[in-house]
Backbone as a chain_set.jsonl record, in Angstrom:
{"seq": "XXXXXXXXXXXXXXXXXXXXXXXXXXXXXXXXXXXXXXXXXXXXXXXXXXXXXXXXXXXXXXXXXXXXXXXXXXXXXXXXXXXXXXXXXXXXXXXXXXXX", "coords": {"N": [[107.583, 113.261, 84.884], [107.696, 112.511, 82.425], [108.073, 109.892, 81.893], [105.988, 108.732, 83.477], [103.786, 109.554, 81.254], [105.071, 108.109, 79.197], [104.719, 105.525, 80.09], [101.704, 105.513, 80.581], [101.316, 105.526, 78.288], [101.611, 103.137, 76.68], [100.115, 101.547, 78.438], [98.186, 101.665, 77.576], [97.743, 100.966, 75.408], [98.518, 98.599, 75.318], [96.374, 97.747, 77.105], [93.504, 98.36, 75.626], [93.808, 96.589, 73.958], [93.633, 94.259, 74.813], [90.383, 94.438, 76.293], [89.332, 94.873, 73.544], [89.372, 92.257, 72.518], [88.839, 91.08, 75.565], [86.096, 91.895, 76.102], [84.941, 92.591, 73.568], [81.984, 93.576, 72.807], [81.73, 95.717, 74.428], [83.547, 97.475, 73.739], [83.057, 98.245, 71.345], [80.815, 99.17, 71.345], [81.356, 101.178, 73.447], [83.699, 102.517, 72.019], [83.313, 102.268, 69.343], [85.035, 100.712, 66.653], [87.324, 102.3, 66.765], [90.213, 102.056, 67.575], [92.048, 104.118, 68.641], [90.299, 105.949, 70.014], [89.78, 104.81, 71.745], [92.486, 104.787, 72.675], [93.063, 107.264, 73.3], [90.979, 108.322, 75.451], [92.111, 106.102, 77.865], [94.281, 107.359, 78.069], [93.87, 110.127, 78.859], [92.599, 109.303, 81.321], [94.533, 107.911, 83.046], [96.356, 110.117, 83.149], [95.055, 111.848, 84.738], [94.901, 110.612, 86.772], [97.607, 110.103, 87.848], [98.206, 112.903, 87.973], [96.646, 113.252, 90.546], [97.776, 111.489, 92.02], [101.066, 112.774, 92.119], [100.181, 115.082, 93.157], [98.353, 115.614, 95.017], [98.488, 113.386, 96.605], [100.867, 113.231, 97.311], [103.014, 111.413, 95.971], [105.184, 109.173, 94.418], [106.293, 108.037, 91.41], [106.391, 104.58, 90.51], [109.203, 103.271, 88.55], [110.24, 100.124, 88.309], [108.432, 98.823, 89.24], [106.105, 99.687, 87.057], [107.081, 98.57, 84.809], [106.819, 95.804, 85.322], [104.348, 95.607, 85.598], [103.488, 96.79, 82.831], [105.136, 94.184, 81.54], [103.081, 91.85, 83.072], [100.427, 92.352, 82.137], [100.925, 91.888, 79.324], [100.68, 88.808, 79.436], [98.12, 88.287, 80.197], [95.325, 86.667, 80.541], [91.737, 86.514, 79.076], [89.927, 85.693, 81.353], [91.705, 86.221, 83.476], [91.428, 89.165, 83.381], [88.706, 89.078, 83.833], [88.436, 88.345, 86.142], [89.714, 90.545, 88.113], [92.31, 90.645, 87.451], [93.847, 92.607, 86.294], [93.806, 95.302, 87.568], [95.16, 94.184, 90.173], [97.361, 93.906, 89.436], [98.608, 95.746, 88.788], [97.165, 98.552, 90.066], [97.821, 99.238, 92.551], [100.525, 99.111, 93.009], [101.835, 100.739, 91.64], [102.686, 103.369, 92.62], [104.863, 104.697, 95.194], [103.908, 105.691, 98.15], [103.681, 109.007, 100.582], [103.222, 107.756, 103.935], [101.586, 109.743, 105.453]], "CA": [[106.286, 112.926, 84.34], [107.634, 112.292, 80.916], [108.761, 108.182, 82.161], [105.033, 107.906, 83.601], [103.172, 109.66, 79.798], [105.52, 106.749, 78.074], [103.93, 103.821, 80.59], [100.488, 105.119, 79.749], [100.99, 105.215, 76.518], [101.896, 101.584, 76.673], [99.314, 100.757, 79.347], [96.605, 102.335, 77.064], [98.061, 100.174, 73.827], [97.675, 96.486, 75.91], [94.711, 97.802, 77.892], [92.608, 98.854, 74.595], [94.031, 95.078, 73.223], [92.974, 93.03, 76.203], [89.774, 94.863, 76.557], [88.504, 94.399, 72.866], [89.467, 90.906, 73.162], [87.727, 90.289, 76.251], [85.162, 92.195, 75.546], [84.221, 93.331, 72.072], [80.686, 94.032, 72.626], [81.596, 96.895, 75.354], [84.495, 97.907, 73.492], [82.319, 98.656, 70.273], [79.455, 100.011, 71.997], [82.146, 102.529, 74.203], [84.524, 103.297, 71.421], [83.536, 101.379, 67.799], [86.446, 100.607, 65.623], [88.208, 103.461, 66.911], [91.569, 102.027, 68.883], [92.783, 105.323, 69.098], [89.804, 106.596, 70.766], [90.255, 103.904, 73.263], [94.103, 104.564, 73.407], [92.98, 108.439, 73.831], [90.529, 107.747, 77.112], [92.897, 105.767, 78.576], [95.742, 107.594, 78.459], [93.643, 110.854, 79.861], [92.447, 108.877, 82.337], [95.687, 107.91, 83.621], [96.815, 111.665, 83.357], [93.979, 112.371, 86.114], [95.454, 109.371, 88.111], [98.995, 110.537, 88.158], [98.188, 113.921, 88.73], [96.282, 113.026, 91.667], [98.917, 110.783, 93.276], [101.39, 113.396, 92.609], [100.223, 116.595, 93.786], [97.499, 115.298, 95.971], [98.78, 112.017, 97.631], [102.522, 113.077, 97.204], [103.553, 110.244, 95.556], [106.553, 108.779, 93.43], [105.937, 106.906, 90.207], [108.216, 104.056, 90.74], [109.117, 102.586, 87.018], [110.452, 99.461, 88.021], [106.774, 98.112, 89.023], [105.229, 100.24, 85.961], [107.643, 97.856, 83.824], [106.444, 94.368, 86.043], [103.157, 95.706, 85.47], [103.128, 96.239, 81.605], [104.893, 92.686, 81.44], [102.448, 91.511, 83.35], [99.606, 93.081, 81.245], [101.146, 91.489, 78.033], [99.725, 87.518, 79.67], [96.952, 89.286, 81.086], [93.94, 86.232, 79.909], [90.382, 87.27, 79.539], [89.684, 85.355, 82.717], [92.516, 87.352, 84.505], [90.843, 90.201, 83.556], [87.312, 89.286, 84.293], [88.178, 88.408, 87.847], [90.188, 91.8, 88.267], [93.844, 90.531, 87.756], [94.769, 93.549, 86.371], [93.934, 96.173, 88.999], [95.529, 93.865, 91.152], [98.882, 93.42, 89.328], [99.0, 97.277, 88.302], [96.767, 99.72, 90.614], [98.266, 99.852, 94.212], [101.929, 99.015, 92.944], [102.88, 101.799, 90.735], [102.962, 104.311, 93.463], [104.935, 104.677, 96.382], [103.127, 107.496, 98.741], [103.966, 109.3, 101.948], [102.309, 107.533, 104.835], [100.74, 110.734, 106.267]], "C": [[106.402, 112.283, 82.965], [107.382, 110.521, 81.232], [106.802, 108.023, 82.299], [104.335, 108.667, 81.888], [103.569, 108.382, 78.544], [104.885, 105.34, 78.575], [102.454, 104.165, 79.997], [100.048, 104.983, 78.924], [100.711, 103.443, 75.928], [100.433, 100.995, 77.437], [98.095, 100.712, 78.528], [96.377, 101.128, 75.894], [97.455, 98.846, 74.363], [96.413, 96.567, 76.346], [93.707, 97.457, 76.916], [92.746, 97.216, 73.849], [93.188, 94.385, 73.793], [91.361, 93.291, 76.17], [88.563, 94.814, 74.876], [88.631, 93.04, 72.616], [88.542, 90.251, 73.824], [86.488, 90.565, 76.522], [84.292, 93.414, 74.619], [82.797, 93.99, 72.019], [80.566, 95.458, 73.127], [82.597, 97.95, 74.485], [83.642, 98.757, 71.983], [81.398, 99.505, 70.799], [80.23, 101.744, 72.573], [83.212, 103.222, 72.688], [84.37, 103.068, 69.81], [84.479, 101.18, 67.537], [87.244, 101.332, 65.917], [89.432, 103.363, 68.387], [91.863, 102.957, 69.183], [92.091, 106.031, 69.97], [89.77, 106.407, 71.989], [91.584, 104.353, 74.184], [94.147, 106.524, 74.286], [92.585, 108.87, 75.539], [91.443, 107.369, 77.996], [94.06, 106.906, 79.224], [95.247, 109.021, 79.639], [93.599, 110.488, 81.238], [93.442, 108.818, 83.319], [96.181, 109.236, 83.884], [96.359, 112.02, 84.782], [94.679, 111.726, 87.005], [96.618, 109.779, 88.555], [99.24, 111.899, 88.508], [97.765, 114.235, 90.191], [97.506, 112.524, 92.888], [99.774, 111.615, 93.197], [101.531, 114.391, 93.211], [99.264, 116.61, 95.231], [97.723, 114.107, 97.064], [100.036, 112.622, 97.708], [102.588, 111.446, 97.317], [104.039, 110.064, 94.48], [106.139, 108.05, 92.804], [107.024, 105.764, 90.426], [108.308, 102.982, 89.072], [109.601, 101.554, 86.9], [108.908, 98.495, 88.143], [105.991, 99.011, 87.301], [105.488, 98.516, 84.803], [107.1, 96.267, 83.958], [104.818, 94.496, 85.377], [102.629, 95.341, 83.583], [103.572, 94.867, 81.141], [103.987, 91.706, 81.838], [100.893, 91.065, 82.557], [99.519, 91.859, 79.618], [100.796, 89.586, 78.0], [98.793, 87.767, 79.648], [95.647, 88.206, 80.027], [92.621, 86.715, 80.088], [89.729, 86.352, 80.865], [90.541, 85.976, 83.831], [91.789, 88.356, 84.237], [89.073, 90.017, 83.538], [86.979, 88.741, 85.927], [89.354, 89.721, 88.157], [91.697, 91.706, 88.192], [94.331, 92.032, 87.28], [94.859, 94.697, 87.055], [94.408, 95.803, 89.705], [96.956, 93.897, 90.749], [98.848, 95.227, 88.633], [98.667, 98.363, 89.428], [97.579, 100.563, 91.864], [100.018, 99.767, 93.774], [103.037, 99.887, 92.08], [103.301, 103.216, 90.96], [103.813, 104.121, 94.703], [104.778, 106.443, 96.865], [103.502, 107.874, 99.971], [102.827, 108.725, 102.176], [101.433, 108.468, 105.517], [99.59, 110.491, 106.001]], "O": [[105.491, 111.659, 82.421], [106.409, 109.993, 80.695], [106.215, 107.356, 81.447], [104.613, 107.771, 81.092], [102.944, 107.919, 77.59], [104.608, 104.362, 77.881], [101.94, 103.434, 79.15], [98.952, 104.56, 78.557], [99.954, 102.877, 75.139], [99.792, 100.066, 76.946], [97.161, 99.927, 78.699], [95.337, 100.559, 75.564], [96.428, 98.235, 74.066], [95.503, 95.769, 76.118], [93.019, 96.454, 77.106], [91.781, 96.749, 73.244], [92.13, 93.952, 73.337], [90.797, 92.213, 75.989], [87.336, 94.744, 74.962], [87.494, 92.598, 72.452], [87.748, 89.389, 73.445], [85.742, 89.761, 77.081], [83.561, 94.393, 74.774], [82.55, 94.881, 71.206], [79.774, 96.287, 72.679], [82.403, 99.162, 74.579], [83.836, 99.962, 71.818], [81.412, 100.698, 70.496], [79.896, 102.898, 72.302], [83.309, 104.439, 72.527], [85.175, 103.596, 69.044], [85.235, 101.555, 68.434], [88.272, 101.14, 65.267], [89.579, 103.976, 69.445], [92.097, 102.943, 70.391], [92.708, 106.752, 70.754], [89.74, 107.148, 72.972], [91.826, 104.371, 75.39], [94.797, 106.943, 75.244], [93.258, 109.381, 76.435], [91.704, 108.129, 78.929], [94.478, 107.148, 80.356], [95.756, 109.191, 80.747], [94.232, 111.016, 82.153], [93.371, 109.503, 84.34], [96.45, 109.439, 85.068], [97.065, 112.379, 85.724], [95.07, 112.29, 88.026], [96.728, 109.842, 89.779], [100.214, 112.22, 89.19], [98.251, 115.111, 90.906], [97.9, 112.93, 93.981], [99.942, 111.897, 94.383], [102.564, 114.774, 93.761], [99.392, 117.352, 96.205], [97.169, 114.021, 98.159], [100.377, 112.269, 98.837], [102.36, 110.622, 98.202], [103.573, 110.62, 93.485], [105.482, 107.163, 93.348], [108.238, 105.956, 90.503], [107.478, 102.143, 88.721], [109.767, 101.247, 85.72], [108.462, 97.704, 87.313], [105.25, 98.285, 86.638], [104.674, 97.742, 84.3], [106.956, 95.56, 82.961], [104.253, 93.583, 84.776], [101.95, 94.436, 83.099], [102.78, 94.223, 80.454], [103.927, 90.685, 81.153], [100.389, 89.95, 82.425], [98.566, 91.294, 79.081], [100.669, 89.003, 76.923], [98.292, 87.295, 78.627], [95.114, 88.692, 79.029], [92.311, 87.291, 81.131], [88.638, 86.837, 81.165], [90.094, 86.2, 84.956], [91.214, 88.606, 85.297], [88.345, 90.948, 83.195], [85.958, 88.701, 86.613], [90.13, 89.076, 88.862], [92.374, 92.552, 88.777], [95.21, 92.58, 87.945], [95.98, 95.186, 87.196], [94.567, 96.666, 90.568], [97.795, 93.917, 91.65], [99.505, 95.284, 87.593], [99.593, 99.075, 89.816], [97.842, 101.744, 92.089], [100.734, 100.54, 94.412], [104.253, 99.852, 91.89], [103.887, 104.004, 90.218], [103.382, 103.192, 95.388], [105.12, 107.557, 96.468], [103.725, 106.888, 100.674], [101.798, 108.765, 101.502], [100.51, 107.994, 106.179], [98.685, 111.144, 106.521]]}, "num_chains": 1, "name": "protein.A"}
């Protein structure tokens, strides 16, 4: 668990970038001035997510997509992220899950 707490730490840092970037108005309104509160949210969030996939999906963090992903992340234009590029280049690929 420690490998995925260090990606969301990261994921939380570009996310919270990208996101007052592409949009400041939501980003103020949800968190004001307060990156950290942003980088805080996030990172719970993710907590929930990874606890889910592993105890509830059984599923493996796999850290060479985490790593594709935060490179990914670090282009990541506010038109990639206002047509959903980054759920698409992060969400489904940073798990692999039993088929059951």
């Amino acid at each position: 668990m420690s490998t995925y707490n260090e990606f969301a730490a990261k994921y939380s840092e570009i996310y919270c970038d990208v996101r007052l970037d592409c949009e400041p108005v939501y980003f103020e309104e949800r968190f004001g001035e307060d990156a950290e509160e942003c980088h805080r949210f996030i990172v719970k969030q993710e907590s929930k997510r990874a606890t889910a996939k592993l105890c509830e999906d059984n599923c493996d963090f796999n850290v060479e997509q985490a790593e594709a992903c935060l490179e990914a992340m670090e282009t990541l234009t506010c038109d990639g992220w206002e047509n959903g590029s980054l759920e698409e280049m992060c969400s489904s690929m940073l798990w692999e899950c039993d088929a059951s």
